[in-house]
NUGU-646871 format. One record per residue (C-alpha): residue number from 1; residue in one letter; chain; z, y, x. Coordinates in steps of 0.05 Angstrom, whole numbers, plus 32768, in hexadecimal, padded with zeros to 4 digits. Example, Ala and Ser with C-alpha at 12.3 -4.5 7.8 and 13.67 -1.06 7.14 Angstrom:
pos->1; code->A; unit->A; zz->809C; yy->7FA6; xx->80F6
pos->2; code->S; unit->A; zz->808F; yy->7FEB; xx->8111
REM end
This chain:
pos->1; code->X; unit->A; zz->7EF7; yy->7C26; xx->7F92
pos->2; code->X; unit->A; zz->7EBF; yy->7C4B; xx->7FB4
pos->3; code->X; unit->A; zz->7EB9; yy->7C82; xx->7F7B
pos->4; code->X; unit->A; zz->7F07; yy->7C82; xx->7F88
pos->5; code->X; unit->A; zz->7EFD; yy->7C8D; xx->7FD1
pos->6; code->X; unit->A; zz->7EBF; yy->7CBD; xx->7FCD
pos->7; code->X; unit->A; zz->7EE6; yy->7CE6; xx->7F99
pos->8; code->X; unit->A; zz->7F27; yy->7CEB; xx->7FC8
pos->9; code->X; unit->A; zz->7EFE; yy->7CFC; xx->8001
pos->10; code->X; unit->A; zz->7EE7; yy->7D3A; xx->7FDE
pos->11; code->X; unit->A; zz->7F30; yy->7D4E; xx->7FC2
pos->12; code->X; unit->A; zz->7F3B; yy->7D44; xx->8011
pos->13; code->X; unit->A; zz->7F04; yy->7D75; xx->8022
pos->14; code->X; unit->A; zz->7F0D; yy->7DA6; xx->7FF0
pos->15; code->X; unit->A; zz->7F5C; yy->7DB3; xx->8004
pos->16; code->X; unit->A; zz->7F47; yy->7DB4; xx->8044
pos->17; code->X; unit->A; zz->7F16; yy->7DED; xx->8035
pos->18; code->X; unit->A; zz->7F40; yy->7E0B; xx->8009
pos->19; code->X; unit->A; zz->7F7D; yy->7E07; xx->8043
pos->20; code->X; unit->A; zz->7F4B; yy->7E29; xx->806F
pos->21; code->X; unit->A; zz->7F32; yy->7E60; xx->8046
pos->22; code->X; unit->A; zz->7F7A; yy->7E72; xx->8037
pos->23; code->X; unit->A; zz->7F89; yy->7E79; xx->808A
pos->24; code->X; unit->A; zz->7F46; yy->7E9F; xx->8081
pos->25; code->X; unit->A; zz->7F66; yy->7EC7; xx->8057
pos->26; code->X; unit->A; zz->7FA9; yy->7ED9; xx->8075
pos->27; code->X; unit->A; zz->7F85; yy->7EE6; xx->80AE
pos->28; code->X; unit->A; zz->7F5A; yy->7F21; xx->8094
pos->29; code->X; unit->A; zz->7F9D; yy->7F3C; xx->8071
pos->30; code->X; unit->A; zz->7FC0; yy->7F3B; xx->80B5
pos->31; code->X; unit->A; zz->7F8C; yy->7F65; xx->80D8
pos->32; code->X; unit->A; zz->7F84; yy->7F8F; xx->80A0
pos->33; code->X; unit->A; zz->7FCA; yy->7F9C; xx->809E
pos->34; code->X; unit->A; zz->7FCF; yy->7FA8; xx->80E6
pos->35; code->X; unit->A; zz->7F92; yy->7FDD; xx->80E6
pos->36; code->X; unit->A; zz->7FAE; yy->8009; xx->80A9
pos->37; code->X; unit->A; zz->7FF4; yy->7FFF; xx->80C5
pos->38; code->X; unit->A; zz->7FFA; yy->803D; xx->80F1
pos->39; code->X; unit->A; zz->7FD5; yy->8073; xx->80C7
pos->40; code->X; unit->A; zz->7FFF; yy->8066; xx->808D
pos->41; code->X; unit->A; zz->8046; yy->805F; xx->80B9
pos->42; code->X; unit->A; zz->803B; yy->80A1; xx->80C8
pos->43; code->X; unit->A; zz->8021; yy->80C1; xx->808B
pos->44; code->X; unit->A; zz->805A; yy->809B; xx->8068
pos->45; code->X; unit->A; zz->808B; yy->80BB; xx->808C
pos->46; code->X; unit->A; zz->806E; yy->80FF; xx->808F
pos->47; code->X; unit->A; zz->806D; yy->8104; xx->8042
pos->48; code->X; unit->A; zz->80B5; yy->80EB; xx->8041
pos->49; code->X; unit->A; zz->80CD; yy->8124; xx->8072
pos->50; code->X; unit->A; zz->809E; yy->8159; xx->804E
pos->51; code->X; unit->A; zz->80BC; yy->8146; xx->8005
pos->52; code->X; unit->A; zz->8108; yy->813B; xx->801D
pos->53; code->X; unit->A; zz->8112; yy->8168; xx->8055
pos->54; code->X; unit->A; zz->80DE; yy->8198; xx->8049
pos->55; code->X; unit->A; zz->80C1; yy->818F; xx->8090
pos->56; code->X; unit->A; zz->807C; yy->81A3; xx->809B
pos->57; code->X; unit->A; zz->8047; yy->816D; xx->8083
pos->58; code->X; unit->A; zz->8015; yy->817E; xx->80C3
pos->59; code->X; unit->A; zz->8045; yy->818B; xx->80EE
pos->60; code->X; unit->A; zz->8068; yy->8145; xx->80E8
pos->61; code->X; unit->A; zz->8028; yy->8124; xx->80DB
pos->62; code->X; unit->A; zz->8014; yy->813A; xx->8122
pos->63; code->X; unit->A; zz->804D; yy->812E; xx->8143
pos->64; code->X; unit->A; zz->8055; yy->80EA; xx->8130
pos->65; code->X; unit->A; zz->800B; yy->80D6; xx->8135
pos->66; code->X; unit->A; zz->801F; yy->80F3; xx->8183
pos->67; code->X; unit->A; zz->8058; yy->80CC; xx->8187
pos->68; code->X; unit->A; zz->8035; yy->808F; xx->8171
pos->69; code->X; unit->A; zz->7FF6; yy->809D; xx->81A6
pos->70; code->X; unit->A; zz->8025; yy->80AB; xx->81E3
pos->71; code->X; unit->A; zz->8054; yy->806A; xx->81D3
pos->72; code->X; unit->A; zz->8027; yy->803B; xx->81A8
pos->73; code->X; unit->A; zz->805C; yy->8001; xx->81BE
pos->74; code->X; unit->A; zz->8099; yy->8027; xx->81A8
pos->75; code->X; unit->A; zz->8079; yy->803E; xx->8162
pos->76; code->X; unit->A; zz->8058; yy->7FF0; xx->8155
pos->77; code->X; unit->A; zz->809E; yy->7FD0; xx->815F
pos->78; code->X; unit->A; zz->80C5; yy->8008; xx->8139
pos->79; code->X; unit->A; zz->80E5; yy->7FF3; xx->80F0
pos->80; code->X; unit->A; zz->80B3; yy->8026; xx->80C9
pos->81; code->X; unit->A; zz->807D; yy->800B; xx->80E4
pos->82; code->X; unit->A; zz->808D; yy->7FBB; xx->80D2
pos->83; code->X; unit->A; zz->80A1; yy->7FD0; xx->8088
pos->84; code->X; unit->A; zz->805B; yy->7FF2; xx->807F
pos->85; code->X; unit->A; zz->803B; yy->7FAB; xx->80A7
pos->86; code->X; unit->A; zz->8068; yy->7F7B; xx->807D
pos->87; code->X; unit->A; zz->804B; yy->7FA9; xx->8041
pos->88; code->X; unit->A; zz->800A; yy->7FA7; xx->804C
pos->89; code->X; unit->A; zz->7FF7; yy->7F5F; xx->806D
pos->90; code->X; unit->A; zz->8025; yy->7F42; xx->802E
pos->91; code->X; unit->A; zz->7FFC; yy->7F67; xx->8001
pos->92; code->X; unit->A; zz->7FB7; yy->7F54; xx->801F
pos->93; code->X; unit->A; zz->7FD0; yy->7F13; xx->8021
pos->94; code->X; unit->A; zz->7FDF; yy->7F04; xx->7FE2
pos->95; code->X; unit->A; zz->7FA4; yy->7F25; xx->7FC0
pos->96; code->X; unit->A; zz->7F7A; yy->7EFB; xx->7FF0
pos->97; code->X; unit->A; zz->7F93; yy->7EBC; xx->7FE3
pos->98; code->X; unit->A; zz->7F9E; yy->7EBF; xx->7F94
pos->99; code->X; unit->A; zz->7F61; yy->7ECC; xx->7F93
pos->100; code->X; unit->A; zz->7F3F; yy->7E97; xx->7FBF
pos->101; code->X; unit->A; zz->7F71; yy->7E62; xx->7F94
pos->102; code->X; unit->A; zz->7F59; yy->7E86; xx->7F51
pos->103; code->X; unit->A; zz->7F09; yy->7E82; xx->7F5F
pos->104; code->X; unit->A; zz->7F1E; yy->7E36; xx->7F78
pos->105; code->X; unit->A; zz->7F3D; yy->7E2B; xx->7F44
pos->106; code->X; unit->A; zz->7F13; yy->7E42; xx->7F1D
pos->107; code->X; unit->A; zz->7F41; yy->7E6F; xx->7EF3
pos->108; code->X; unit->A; zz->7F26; yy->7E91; xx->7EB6
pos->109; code->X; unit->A; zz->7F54; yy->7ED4; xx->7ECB
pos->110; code->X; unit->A; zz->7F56; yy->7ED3; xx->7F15
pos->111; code->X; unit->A; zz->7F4A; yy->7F26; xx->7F11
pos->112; code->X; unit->A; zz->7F89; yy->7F24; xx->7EEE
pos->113; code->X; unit->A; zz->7FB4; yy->7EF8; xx->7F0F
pos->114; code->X; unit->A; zz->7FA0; yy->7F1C; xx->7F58
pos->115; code->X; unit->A; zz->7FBB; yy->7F58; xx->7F38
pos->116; code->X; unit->A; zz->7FF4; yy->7F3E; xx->7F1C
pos->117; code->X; unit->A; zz->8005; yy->7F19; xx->7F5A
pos->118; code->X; unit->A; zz->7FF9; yy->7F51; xx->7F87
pos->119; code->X; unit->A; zz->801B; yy->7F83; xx->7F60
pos->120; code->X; unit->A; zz->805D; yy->7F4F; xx->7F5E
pos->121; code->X; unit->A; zz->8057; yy->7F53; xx->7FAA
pos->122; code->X; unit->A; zz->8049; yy->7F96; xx->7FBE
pos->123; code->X; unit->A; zz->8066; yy->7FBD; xx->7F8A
pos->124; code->X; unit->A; zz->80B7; yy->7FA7; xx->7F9F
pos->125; code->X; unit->A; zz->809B; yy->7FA4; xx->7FE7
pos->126; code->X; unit->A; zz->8084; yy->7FF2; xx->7FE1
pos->127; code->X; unit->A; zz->80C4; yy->8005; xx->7FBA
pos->128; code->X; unit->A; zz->80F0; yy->7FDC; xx->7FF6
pos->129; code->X; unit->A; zz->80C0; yy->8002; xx->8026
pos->130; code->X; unit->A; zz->80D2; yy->8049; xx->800B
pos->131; code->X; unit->A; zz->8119; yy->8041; xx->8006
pos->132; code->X; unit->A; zz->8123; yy->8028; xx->8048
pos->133; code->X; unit->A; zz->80ED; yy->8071; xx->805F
pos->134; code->X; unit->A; zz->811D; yy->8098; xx->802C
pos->135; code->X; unit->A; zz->815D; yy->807B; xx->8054
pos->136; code->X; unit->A; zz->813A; yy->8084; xx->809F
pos->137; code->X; unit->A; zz->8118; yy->80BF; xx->808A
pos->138; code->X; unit->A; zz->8137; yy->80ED; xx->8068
pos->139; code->X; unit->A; zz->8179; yy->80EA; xx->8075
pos->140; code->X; unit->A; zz->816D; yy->8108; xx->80B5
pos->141; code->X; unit->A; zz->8179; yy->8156; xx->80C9
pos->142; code->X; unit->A; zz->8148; yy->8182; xx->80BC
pos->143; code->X; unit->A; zz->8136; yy->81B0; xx->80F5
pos->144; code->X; unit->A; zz->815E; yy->81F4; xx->80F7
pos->145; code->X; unit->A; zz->8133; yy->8237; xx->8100
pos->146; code->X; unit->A; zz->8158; yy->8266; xx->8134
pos->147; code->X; unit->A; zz->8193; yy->8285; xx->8112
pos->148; code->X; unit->A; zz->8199; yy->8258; xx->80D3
pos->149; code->X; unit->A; zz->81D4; yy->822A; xx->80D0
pos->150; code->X; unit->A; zz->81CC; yy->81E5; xx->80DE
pos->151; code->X; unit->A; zz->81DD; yy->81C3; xx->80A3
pos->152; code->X; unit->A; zz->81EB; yy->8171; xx->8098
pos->153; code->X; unit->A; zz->81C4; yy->815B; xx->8062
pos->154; code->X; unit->A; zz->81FA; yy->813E; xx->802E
pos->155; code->X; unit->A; zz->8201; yy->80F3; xx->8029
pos->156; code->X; unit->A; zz->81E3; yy->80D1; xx->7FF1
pos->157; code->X; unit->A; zz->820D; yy->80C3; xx->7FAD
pos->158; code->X; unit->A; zz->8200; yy->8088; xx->7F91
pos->159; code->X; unit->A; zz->81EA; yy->8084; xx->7F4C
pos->160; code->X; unit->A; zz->81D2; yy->803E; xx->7F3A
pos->161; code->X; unit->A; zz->81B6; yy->8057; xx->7EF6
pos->162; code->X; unit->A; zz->8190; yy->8080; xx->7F1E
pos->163; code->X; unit->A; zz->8180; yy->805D; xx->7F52
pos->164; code->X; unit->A; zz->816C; yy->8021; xx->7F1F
pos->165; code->X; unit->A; zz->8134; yy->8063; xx->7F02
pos->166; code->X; unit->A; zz->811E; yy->8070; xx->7F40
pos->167; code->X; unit->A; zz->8112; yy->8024; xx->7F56
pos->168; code->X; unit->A; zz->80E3; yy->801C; xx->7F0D
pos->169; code->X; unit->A; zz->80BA; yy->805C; xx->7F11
pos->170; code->X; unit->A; zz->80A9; yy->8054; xx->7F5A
pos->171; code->X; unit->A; zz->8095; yy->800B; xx->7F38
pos->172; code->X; unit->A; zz->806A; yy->802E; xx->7F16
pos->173; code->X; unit->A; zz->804E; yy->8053; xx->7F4A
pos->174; code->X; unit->A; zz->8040; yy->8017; xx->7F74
pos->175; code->X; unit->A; zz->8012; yy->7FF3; xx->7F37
pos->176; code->X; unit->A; zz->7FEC; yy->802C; xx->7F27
pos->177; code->X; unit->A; zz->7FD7; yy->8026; xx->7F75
pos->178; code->X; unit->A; zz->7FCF; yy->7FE3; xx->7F6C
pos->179; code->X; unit->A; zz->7FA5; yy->7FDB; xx->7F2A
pos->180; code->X; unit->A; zz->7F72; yy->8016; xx->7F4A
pos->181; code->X; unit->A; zz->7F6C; yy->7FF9; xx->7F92
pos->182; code->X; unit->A; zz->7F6A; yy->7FA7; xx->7F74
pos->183; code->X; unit->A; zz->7F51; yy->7FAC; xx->7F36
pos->184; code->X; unit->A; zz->7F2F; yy->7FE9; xx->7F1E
pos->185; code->X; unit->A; zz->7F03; yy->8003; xx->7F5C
pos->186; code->X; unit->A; zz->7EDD; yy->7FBE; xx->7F60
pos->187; code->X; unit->A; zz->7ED6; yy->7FBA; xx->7F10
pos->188; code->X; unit->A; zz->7EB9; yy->800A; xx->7F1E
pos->189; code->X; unit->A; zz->7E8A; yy->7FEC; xx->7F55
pos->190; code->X; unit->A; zz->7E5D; yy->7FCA; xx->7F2B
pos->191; code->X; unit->A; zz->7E5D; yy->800A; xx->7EFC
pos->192; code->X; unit->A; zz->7E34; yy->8029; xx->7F34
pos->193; code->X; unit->A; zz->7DE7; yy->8034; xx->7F23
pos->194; code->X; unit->A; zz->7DC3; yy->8019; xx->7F5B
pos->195; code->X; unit->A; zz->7D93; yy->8057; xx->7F62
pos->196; code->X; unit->A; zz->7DD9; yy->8079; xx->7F80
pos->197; code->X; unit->A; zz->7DEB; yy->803D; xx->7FA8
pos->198; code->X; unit->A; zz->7DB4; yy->800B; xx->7FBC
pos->199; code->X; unit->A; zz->7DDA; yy->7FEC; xx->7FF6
pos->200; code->X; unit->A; zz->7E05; yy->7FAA; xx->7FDB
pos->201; code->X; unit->A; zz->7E38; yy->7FCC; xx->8003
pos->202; code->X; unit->A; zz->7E3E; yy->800D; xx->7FF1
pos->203; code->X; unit->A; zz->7E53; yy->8006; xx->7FAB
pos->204; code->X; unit->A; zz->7E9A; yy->7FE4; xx->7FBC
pos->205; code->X; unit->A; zz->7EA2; yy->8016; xx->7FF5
pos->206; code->X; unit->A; zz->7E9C; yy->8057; xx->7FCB
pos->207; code->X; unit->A; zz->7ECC; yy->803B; xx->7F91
pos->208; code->X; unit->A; zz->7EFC; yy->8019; xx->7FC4
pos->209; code->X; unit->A; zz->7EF6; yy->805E; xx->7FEB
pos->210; code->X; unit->A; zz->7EFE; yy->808A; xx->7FAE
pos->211; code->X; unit->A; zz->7F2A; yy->8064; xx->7F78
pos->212; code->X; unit->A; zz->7F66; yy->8055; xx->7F96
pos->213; code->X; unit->A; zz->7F6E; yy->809E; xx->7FAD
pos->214; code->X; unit->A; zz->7F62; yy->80B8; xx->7F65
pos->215; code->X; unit->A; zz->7F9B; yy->808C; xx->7F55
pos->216; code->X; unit->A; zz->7FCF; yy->80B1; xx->7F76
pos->217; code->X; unit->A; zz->7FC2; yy->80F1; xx->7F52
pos->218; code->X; unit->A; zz->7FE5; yy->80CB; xx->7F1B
pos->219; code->X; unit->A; zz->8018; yy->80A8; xx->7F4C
pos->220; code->X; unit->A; zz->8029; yy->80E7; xx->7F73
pos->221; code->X; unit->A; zz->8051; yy->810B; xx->7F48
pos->222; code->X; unit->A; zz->8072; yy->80C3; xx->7F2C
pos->223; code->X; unit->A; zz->8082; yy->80BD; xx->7F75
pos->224; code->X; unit->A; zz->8099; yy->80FA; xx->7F84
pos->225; code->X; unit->A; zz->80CC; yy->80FD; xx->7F4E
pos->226; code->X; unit->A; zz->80E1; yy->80B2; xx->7F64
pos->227; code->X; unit->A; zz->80F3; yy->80CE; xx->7FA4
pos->228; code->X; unit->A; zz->8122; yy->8106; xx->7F8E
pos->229; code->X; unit->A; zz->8140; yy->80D2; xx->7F5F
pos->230; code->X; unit->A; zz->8155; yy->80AB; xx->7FA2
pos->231; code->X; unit->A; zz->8166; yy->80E9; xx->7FC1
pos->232; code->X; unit->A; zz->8186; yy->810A; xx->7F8E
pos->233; code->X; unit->A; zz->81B3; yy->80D0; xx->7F70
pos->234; code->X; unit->A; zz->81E4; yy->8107; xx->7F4C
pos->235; code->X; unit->A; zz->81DD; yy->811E; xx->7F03
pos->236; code->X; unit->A; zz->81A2; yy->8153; xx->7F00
pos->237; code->X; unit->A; zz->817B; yy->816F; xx->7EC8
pos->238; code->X; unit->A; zz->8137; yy->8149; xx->7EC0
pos->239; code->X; unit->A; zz->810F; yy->818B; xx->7EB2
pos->240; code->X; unit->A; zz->8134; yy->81A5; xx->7EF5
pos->241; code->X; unit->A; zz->8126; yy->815F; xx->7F1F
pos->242; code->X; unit->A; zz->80DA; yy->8164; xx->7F0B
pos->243; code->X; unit->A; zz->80CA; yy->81A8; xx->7F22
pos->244; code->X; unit->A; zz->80FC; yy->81A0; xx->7F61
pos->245; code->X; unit->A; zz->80D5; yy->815C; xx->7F6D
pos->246; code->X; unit->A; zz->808A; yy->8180; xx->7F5F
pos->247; code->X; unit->A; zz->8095; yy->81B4; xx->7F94
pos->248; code->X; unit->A; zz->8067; yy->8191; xx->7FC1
pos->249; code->X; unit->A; zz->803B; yy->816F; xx->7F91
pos->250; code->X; unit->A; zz->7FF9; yy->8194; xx->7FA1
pos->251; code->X; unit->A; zz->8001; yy->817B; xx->7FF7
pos->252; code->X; unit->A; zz->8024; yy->8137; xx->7FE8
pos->253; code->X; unit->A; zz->7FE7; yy->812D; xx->7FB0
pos->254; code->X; unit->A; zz->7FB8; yy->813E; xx->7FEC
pos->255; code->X; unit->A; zz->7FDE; yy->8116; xx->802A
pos->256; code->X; unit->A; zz->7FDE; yy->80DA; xx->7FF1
pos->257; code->X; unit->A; zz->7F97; yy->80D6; xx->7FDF
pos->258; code->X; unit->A; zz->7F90; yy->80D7; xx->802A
pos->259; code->X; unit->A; zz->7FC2; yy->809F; xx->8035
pos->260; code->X; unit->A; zz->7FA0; yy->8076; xx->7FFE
pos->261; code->X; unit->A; zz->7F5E; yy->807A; xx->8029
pos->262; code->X; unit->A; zz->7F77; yy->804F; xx->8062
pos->263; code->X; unit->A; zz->7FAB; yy->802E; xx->803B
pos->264; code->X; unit->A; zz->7F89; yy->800D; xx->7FFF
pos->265; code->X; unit->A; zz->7F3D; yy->802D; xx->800F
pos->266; code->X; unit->A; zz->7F2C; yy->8011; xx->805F
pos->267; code->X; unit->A; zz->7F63; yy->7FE7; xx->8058
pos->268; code->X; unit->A; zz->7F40; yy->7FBE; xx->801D
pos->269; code->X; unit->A; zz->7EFC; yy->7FC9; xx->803C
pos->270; code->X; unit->A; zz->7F13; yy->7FA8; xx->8073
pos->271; code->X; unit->A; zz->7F41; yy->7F75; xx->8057
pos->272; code->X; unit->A; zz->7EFF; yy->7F61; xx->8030
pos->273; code->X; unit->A; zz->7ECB; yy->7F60; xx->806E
pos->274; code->X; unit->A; zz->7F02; yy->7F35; xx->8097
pos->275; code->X; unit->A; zz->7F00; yy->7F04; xx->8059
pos->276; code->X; unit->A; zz->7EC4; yy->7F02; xx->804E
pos->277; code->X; unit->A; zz->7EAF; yy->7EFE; xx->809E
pos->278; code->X; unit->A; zz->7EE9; yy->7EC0; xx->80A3
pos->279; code->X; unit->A; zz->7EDB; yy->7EA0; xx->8063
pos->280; code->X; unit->A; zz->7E91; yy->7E93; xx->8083
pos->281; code->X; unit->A; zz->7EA9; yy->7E80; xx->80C5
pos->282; code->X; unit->A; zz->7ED9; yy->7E50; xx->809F
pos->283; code->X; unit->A; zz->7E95; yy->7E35; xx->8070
pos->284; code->X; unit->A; zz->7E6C; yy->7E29; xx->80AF
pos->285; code->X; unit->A; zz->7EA0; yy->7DEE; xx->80CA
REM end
């Protein structure tokens, strides 16, 4: 009876522990989430504007980082700015917390299953998130220069073939992301020869920093021609959709691997300091 006793007593302490290292962990997603929020709300909707209305990427990018600064209350509470929050904290979350039950666990793939698991989340999340940008976004007018005719942009036609190709190739977009900012970068981290980076630090900073922004010179163009496959729902030659979608590539490819760095490169870095900072204050009760 007292092994009994001593043995649920430890079950008892280890949920516990395990309970708390899991609030630990939502925790550090929510604040991560809530520092990369506004940098890529803005970006986001830059690149939409840029690629579908043909605004100017600078141009928007400053206005609405203006915008933002002279009514931070207004642009926190807005709808683009909860989809990128919902996005992001979900995405934190669940990488945080598969892999504290993994390593409790003690699963023989937790790498795996964090990226499995996050890219399940994230990757319908992100797709959810740009159709609802493509929908807010670029649907609008377009500014007129003096003397042009202002012209309505034409409603969308719906093509659900299309629409279905344009759902699975920005899914495919979305895990190449994933697999560089979850998977690959720390797996490149201990690749590092220590007579470049000596500091235990420095080694996941420069891959989390540097990988995930690679990444999107392979998802750039995938999600560039995803977009004009929402936009563009009629029947179009593939050879003409590519090189009407590519028009931008070299900028968005640029704004991207910029995005990337708060997104999935600070964003990570601090999603993994919070974590680690909680998980300690949770191990010290």
């Amino acid at each position: 009876m007292a092994m009994q006793h001593r043995s649920d007593e430890q079950h008892d302490l280890w949920t516990r522990s395990l309970f708390s290292r899991l609030v630990a962990d939502t925790g550090a997603a929510t604040l991560s989430a809530t520092l990369v929020a506004p940098a890529v709300t803005i970006i986001d909707r830059a690149l939409v504007e840029k690629s579908l209305l043909n605004q100017s990427l600078l141009h928007g990018l400053r206005n609405h980082a203006v915008a933002a600064l002279k009514n931070p209350a207004r642009f926190t509470f807005q709808l683009p700015f909860g989809l990128i929050w919902v996005l992001y904290a979900a995405t934190f979350t669940v990488a945080n917390t598969t892999d504290t039950i993994g390593h409790a666990m003690k699963a023989p793939a937790t790498s795996m299953i964090t990226f499995l698991s996050t890219t399940a989340v994230n990757v319908p999340l992100g797709v959810w998130k740009d159709m609802r940008f493509a929908q807010i976004f670029g649907t609008q007018r377009a500014p007129v220069a003096a003397g042009a005719v202002d012209v309505a942009r034409p409603v969308l036609v719906q093509n659900r073939a299309v629409a279905r190709a344009a759902t699975a190739i920005f899914l495919l977009r979305d895990s190449v992301t994933i697999f560089g900012s979850f998977t690959l970068a720390p797996r490149l981290s201990a690749a590092i020869p220590d007579s470049l980076a000596t500091h235990p630090h420095a080694k996941p900073v420069i891959t989390q920093l540097s990988v995930p922004a690679l990444t999107q010179l392979v998802a750039t163009p995938v999600h560039l021609l995803g977009l004009d496959l929402y936009m563009r729902q009629q029947a179009v030659p593939f050879v003409d959709r590519v090189k009407h979608s590519q028009r931008y590539l070299a900028s968005s490819t640029v704004t991207r691997c910029i995005r990337i760095i708060p997104a999935f490169g600070f964003g990570c870095l601090a999603n993994m300091e919070f974590r680690e900072m909680f998980h300690e204050k949770v191990g010290e009760k």
